[in-house]
N, C-alpha and C positions, 0 to 999 in steps of 0.2 A: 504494500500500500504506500502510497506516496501523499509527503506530505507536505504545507507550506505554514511559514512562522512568522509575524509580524513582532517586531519589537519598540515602544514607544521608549526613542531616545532619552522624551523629558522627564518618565516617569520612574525609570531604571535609578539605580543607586551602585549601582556595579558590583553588589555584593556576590557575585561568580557563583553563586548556588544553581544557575542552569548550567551553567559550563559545565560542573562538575555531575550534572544529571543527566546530560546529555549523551546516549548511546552512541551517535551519531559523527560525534565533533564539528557538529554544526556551528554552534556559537562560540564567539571569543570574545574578549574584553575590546571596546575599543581605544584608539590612540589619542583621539578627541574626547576633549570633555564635554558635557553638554551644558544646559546654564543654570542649572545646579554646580557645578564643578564636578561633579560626581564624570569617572570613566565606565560611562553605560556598557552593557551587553549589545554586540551585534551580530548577525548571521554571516556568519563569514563564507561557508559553504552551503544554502539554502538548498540545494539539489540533493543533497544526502538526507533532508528533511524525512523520516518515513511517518511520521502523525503521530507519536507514541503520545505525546500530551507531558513530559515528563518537568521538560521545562518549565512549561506553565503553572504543573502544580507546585514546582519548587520556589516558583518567584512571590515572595513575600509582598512585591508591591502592586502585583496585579499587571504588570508589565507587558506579558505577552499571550498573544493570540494564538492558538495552533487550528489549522481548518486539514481536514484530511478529504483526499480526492481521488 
């Protein structure tokens, strides 16, 4: 099954709890801060996405979307 991941830069806090959830190695930290200061989560490899959902129940701030297709 294949999957797709939306991550809201402003809402993230960077605290890498999907990184480390992430089956896949979809998501990595990014290099940009956003305007919080905080270095959000980003989907670095979106195609390896399979929908697992795992990210999303790890992110504490409600952060990310998963839609499986």
């Amino acid at each position: 099954m294949k999957g797709k991941i939306t991550i809201e830069r402003e809402l993230c806090k960077g605290c890498r709890f999907c990184v480390l959830a992430c089956p896949e190695g979809v998501i990595r930290i990014d290099e940009e801060f956003n305007a919080s200061g905080y270095f959000p989560a980003s989907a670095a490899n979106p195609d390896a996405c399979n929908g697992c959902c795992l990210c999303a129940q790890m992110c504490p701030d409600i952060a990310i979307t998963v839609w499986k297709e």
